[in-house]
PAZAPA-4460 file (N, C-alpha, C; in steps of 0.05 Angstrom, whole numbers, plus 32768, in hexadecimal, padded with zeros to 4 digits):
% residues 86
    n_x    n_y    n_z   ca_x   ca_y   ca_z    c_x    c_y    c_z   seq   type   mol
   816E   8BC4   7B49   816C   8BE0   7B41   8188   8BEC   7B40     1      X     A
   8192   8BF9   7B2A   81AD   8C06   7B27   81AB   8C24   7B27     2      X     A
   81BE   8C2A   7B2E   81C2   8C47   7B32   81D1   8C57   7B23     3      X     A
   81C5   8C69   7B0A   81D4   8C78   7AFD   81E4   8C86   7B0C     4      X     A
   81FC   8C89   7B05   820D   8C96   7B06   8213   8CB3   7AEE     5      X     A
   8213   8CC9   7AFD   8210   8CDF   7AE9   8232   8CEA   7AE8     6      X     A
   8235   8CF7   7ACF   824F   8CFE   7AC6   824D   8D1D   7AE4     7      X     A
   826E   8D20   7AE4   8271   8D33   7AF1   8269   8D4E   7AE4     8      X     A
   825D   8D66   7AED   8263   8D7B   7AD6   8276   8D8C   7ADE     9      X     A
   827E   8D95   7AC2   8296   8DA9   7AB8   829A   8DB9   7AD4    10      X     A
   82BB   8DC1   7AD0   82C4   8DC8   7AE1   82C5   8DE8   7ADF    11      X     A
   82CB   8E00   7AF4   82CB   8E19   7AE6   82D3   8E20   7AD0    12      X     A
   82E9   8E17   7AD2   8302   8E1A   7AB6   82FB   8E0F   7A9F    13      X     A
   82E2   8E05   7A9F   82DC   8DF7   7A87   82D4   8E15   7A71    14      X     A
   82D5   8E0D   7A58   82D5   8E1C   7A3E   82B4   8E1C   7A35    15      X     A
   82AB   8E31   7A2C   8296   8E3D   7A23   8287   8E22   7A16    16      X     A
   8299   8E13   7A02   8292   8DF8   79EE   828E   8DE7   7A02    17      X     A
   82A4   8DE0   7A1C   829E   8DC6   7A24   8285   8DCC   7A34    18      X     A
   827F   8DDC   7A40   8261   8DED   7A54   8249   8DE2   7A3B    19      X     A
   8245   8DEE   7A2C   8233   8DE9   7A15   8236   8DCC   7A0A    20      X     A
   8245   8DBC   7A08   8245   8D9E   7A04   823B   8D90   7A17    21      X     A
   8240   8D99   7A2B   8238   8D89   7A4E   821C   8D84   7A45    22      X     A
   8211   8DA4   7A4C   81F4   8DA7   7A56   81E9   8DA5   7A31    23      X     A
   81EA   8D96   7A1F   81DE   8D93   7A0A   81E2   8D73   7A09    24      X     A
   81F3   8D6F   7A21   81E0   8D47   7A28   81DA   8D46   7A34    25      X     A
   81D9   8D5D   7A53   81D2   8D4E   7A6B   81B5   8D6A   7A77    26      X     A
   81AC   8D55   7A86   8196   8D6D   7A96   81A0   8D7D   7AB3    27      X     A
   819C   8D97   7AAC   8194   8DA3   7AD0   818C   8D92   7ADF    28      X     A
   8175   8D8C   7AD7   8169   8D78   7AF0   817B   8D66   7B01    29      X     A
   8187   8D5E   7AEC   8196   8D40   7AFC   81B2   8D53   7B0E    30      X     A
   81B2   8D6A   7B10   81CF   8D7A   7B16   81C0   8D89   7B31    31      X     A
   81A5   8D91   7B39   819B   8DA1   7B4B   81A4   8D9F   7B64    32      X     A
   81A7   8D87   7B6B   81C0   8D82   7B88   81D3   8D8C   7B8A    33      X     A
   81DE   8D92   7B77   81FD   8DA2   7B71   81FF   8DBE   7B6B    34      X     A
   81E3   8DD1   7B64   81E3   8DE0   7B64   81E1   8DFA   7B76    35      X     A
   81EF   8E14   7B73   81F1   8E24   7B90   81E2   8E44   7B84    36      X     A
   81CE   8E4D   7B8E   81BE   8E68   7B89   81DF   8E79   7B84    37      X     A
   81D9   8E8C   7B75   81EF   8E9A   7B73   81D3   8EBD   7B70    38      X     A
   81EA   8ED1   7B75   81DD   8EE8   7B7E   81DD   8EFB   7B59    39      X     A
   81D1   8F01   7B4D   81D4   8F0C   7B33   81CC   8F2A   7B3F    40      X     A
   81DB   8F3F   7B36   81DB   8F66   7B38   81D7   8F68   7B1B    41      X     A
   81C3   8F73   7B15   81BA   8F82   7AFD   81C4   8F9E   7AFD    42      X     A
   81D4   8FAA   7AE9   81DC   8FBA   7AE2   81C5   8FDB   7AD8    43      X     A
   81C2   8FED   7ADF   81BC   9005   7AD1   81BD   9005   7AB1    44      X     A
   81A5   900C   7AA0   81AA   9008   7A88   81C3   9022   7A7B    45      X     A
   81DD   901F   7A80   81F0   902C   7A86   81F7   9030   7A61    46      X     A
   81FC   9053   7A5C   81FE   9058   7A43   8222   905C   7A39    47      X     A
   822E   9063   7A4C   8249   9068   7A49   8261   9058   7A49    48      X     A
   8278   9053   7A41   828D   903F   7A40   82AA   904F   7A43    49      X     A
   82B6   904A   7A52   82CF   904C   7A53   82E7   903D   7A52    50      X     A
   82F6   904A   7A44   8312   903B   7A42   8327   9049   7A4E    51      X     A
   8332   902E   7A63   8346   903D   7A66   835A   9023   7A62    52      X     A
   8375   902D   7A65   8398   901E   7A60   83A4   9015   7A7B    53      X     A
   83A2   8FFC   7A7F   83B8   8FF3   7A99   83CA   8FE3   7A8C    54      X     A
   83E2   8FE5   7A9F   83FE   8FD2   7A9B   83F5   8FC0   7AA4    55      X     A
   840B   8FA3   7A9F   8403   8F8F   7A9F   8403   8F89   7AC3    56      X     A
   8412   8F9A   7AD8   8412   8F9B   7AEB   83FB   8FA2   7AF8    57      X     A
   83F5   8FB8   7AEF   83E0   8FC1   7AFD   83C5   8FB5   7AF1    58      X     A
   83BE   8FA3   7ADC   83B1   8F91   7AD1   83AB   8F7B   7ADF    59      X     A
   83C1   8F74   7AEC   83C2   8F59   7AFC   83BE   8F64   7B1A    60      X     A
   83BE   8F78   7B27   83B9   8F77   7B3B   8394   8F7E   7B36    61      X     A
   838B   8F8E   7B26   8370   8F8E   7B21   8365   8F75   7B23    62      X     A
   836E   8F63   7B10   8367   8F3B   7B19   8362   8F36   7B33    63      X     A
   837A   8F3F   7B38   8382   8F2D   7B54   8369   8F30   7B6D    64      X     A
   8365   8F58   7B6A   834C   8F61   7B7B   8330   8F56   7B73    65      X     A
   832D   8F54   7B60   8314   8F4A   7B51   8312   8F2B   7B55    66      X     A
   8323   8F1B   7B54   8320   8EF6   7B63   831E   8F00   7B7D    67      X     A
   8328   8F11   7B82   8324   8F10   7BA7   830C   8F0F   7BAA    68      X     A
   82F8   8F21   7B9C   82D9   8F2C   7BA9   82C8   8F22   7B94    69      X     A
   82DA   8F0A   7B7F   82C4   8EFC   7B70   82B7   8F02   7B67    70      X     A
   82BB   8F1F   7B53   82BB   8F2A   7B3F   82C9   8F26   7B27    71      X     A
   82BD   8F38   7B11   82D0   8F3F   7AF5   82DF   8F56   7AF8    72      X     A
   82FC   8F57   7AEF   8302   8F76   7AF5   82F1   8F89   7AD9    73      X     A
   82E1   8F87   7ACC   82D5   8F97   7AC7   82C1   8FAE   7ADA    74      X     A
   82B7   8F94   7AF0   82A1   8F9D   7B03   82B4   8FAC   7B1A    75      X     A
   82CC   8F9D   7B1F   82D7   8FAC   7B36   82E0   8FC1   7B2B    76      X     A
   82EA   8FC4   7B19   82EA   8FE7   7B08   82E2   8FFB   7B0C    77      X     A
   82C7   8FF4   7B03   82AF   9009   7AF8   82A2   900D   7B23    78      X     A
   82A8   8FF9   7B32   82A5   8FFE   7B4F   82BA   900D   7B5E    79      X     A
   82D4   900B   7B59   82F1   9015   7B63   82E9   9034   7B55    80      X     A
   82DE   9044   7B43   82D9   9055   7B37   82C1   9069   7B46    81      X     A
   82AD   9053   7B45   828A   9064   7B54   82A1   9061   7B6F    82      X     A
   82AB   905B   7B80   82B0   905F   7B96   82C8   9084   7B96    83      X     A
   82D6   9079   7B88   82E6   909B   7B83   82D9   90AE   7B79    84      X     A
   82C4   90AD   7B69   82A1   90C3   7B62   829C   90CC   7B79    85      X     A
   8299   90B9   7B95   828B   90BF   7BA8   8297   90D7   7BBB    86      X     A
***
């Protein structure tokens, strides 16, 4: 009796194409050991948009806070904001 051996899957950094090439040969199924519950926040069906302008400084420190707490800085934004509302 032999033992398949399954390809590794894609790494974070992997690209939109290589994600979609993976999983259009291979199954979930065979990956369920490797998989981790992650927590999904549904948003307010929210009607308004704002724009605003940062330097490339203060752009990068927005990043920087947002990998910290493993976010998008879109989300830490629109949160760094409802907190100054309050």
């Amino acid at each position: 009796m032999t033992r398949k051996t399954k390809d590794p899957m894609p790494g974070k950094n992997a690209t939109r194409q290589e994600l979609a090439e993976f999983w259009d040969t291979h199954s979930v199924a065979d990956y369920l050991d490797e998989l981790k519950p992650v927590k999904v926040n549904f948003s307010k069906n929210l009607k308004h948009e704002v724009r605003i302008t940062l330097d490339s400084n203060e752009m990068k420190k927005l990043d920087e806070k947002a990998n910290k707490k493993k976010t998008n800085i879109v989300s830490l934004a629109r949160e760094l904001i409802l907190q100054h509302l309050q």
